[in-house]
N, C-alpha and C positions, 0 to 999 in steps of 0.2 A: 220033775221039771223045776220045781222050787229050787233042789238043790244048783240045778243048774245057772237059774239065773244069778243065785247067792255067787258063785264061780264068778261071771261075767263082772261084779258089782268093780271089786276089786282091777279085772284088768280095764274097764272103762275108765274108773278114778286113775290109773298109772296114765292113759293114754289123755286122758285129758292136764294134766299135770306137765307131759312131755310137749303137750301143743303151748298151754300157757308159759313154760320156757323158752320154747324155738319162737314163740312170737315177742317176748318179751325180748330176746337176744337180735330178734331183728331188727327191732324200733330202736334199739341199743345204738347197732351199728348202723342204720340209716341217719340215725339222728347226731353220730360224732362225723358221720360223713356229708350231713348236711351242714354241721357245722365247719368243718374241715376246709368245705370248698368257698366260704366266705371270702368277703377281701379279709387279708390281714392288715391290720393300721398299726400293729405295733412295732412293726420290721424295720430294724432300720436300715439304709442304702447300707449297700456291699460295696467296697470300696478293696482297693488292692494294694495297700500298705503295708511294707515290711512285719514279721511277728511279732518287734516287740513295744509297738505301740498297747495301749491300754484301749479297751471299751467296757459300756455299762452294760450288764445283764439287764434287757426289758422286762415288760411284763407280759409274762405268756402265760397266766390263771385264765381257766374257759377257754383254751385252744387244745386243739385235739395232742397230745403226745407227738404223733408224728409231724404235723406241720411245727411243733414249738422245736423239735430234735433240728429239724430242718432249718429253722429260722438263729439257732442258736450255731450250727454247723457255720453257717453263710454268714455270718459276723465275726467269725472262727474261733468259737469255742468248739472243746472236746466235750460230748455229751454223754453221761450215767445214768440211764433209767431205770429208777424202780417203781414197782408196784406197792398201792398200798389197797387195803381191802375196806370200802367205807358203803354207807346205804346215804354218806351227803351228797355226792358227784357223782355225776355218769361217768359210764364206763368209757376208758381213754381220754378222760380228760388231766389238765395239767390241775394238782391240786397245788401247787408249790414249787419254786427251785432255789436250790442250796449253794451260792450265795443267793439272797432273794434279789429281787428287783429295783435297779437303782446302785447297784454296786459297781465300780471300777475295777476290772481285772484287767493284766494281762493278759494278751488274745495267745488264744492257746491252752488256757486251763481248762481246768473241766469244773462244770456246770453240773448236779445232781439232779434230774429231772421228775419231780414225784407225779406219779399218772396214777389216778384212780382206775382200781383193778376190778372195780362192783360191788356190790355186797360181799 
């Protein structure tokens, strides 16, 4: 019977391991979804001017990936998202974009969007 329990030690430690990631991965994604549905203040008015007007990239640091994709789309830049893999940001958040924030481009170019991918 010993040897049995000794059996069981190991599949408990894997199942308790699998719960502390599907809980960790939940609060993940509740919590870039509770950030997500926030107002955003940094957006600026969408307006319907010709392409080759010029706008500034905002600042989209601590907005989820998809609302900044979204927010950078709608002022009309082209958007590139990459991952990067960090334990400073949660996961899908915007760690950075390439040009950074406060730069003049014209509308049209593409924007680099760095989204923290997790640990």
């Amino acid at each position: 019977m010993a040897e049995q329990e000794r059996g069981m030690k190991p599949r408990r430690m894997y199942l308790v391991v699998a719960v502390a990631v599907a809980l960790g991965t939940l609060g993940t994604v509740l919590g870039a979804v509770a950030l997500s549905s926030r107002p955003e203040q940094a957006r600026p008015p969408v307006t319907s001017q010709p392409s080759s007007r010029s706008v500034v990239v905002p600042d989209l640091a601590h907005q989820s990936g998809v609302a900044a994709a979204h927010t950078l789309r709608e002022i009309g830049f082209k958007v590139q998202m990459t991952g990067e893999h960090t334990v400073a940001w949660p996961m899908n958040l915007v760690i950075a974009t390439n040009p950074g924030p406060g730069v003049r481009l014209a509308s049209g170019s593409t924007i680099n969007l760095e989204v923290s991918a997790g640990p």
